[in-house]
C-alpha positions as CSV (number, residue, x, y, z in Angstrom):
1,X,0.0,0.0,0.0
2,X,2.8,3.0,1.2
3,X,4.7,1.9,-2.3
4,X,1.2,2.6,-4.4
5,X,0.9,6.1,-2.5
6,X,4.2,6.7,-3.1
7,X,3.7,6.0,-6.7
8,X,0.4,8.1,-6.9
9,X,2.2,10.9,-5.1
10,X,5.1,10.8,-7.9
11,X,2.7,10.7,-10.8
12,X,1.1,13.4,-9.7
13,X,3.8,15.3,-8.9
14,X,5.5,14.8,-11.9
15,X,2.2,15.8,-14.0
16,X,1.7,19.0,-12.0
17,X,5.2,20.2,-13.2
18,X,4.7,19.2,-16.6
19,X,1.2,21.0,-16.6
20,X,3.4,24.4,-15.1
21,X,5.9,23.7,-17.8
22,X,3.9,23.8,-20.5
23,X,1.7,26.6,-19.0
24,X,4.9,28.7,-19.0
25,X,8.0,27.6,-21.5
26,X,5.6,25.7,-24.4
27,X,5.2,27.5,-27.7
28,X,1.7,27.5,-27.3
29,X,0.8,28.2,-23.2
30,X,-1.9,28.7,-21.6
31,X,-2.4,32.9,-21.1
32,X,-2.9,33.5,-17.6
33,X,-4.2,36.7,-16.4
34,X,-3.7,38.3,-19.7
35,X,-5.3,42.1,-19.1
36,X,-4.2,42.3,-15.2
37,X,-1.5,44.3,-16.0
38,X,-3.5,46.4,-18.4
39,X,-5.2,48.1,-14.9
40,X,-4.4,51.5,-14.6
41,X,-3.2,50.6,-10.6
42,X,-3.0,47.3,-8.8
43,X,-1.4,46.2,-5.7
44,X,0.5,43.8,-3.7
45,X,2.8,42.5,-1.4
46,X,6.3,41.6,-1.2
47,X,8.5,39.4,1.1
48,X,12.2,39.4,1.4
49,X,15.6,39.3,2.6
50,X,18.5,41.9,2.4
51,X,22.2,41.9,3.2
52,X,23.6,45.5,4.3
53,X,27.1,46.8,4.2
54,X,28.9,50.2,5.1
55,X,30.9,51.5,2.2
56,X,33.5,54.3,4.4
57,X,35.5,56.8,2.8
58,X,38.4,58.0,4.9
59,X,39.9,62.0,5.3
60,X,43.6,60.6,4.9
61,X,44.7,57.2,3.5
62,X,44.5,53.9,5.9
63,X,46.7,50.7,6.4
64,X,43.6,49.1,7.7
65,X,39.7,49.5,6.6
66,X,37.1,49.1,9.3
67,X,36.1,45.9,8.9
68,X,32.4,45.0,8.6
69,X,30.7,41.7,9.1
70,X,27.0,41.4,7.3
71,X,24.2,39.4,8.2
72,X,21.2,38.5,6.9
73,X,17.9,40.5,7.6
74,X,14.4,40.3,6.2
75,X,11.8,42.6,4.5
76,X,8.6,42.6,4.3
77,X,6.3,46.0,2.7
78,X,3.2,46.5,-0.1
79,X,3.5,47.2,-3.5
80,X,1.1,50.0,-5.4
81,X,2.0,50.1,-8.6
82,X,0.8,52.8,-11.2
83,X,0.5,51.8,-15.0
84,X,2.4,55.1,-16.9
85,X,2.2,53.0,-20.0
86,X,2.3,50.0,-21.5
87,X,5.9,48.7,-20.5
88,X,6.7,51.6,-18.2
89,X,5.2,51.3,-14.4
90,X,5.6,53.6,-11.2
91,X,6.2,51.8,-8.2
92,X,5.9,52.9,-4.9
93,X,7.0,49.9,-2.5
94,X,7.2,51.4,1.3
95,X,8.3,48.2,3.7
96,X,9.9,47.1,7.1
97,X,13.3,45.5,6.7
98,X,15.5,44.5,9.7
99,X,19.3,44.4,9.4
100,X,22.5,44.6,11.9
101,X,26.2,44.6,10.8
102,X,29.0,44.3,13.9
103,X,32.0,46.7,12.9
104,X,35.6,46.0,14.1
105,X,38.0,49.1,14.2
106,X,41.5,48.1,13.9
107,X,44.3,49.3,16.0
108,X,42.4,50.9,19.0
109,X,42.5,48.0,21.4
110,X,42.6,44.7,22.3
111,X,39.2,45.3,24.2
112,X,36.2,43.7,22.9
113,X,34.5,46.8,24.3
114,X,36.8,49.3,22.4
115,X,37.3,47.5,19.2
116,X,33.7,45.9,18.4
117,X,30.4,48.2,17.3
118,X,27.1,46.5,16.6
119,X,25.0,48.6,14.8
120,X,21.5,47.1,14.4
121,X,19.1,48.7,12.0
122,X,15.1,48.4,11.7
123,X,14.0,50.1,8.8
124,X,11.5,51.9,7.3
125,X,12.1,52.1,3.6
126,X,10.3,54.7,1.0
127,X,11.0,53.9,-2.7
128,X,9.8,55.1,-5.4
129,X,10.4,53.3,-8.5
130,X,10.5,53.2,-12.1
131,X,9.5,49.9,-13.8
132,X,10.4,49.0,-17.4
133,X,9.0,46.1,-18.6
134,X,9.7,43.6,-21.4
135,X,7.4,42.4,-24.2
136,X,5.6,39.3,-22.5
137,X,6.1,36.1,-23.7
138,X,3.6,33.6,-22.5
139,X,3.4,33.7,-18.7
140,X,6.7,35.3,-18.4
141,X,7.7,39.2,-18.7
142,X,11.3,40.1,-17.6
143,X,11.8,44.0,-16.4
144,X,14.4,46.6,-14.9
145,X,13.7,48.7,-11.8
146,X,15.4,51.9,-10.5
147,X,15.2,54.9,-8.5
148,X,15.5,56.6,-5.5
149,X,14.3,56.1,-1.8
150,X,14.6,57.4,1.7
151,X,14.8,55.7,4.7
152,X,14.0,56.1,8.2
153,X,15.8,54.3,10.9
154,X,13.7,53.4,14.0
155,X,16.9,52.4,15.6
156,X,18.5,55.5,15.5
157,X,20.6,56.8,18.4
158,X,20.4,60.0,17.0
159,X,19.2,62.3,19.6
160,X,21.7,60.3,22.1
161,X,24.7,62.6,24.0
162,X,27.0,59.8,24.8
163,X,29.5,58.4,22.0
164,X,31.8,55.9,21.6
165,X,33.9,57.0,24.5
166,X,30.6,55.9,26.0
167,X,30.3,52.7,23.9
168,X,27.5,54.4,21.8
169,X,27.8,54.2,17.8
170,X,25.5,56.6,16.8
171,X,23.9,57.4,12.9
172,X,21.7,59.4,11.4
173,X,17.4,59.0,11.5
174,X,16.8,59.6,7.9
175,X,19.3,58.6,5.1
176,X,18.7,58.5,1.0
177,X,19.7,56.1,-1.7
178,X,19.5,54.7,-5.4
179,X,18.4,51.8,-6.4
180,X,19.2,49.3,-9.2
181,X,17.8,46.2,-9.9
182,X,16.0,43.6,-12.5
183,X,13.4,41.1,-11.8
184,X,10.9,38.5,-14.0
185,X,7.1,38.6,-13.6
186,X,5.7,35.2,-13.6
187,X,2.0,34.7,-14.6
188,X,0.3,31.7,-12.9
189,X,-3.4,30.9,-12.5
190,X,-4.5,33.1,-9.6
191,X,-1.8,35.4,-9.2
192,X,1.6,37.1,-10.3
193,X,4.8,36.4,-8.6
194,X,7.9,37.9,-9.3
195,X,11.2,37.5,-7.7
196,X,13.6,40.8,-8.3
197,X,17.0,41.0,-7.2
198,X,18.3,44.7,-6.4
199,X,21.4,46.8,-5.1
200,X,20.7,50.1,-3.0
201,X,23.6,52.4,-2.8
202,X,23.8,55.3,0.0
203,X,24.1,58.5,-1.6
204,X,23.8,60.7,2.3
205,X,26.6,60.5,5.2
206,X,24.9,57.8,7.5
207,X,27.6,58.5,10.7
208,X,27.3,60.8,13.5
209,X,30.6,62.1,14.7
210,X,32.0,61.8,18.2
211,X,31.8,64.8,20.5
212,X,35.6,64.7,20.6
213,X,37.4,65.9,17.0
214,X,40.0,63.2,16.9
215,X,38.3,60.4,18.3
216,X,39.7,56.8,16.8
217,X,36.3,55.5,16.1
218,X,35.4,58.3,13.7
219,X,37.8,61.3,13.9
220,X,39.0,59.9,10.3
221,X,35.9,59.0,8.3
222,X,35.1,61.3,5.6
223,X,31.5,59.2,4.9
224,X,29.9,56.2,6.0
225,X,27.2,55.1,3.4
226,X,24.9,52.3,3.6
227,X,24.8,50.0,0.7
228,X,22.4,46.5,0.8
229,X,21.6,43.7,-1.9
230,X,17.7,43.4,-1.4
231,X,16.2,39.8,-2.5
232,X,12.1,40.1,-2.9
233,X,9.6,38.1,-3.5
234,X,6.7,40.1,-4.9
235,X,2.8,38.8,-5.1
236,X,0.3,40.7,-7.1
């Protein structure tokens, strides 16, 4: 009996991906959702995850860069998009996204305390987005993204008197950025999915400056400028 289940389970399995195959990659598919995009707006949501890094530029040259490890954070935001035209789209995609990166100063001590900052980062992100869109073929439609956004940071220290003398690693509320990317809108039955890959790059001076002028932490940084590879997974 478990090897005919088994069996059944395979057959089926195997005909549900040849039924999405054909549906998608066959010369003749099945059109899903043809006029959905023709809507002059539509929504969705998006789900994601996002790597950010610190890109510093330094006053005078360095023997050592600060060193900074990533992790990997999520996202998660809504999607209204705006039909300008037929393969051009305005996006606005405002979202959550959670990040930290630890930063390691060389040559100030041997002290965890001195040496390490953790800066962790919860997000609330504002682009607004241009989309350009290929000429669909079947269920599949690749596209390019790009713009600009601003970003507020919840986790801000901001307003915050103490420094690093004080173990306190302070940046900015509100930062701006660019973004870059390219993604491929999948048609299926009942909805649209479309994964997108995209690079942000930091275009605004993230770091707050210590209250003393030649303090080792960031007496010789010139800028400090977020930049994140962002991963979504977009349902419309």
């Amino acid at each position: 009996m478990k090897k005919v289940v088994i069996l059944f389970l395979l057959v089926l399995t195997t005909k549900g991906h040849s039924q999405f195959a054909k549906n998608m990659f066959s010369k003749d598919p099945i059109i899903n959702l043809e006029n959905w995009q023709k809507q002059r707006i539509y929504f969705g949501y998006y789900l994601g995850f996002n790597s950010f890094d610190f890109k510093f530029d330094y006053k005078t040259p360095v023997q050592e860069d600060i060193q900074v490890k990533k992790t990997t954070g999520f996202n998660v935001g809504v999607v209204a998009d705006l039909r300008l035209q037929e393969y051009i789209n305005l996006r606005f995609e405002p979202g959550l996204y959670y990040t930290k990166r630890d930063l390691y100063f060389p040559g100030i001590s041997n002290k965890e305390s001195d040496y390490l900052r953790e800066v962790n980062s919860t997000y609330i992100h504002f682009p607004l987005l241009l989309k350009f869109s290929a000429l669909r073929t079947g269920n599949i439609r690749p596209y390019l993204v790009g713009g600009m956004s601003t970003t507020l940071n919840l986790s801000s220290n901001a307003k915050s008197k103490d420094d690093n003398f004080e173990q306190k690693f302070r940046v900015k509320q509100w930062t701006a950025a660019y973004e870059l990317g390219l993604g491929i809108d999948i048609f299926t039955e009942y909805f649209i999915f479309s994964p997108s890959v995209r690079g942000m790059f930091g275009i605004t001076d993230e770091l707050i400056r210590d209250n003393t002028p030649d303090s080792p932490w960031t007496g010789n940084i010139d800028s400090m400028k977020s930049r994140a590879l962002l991963i979504n997974f977009t349902f419309h």
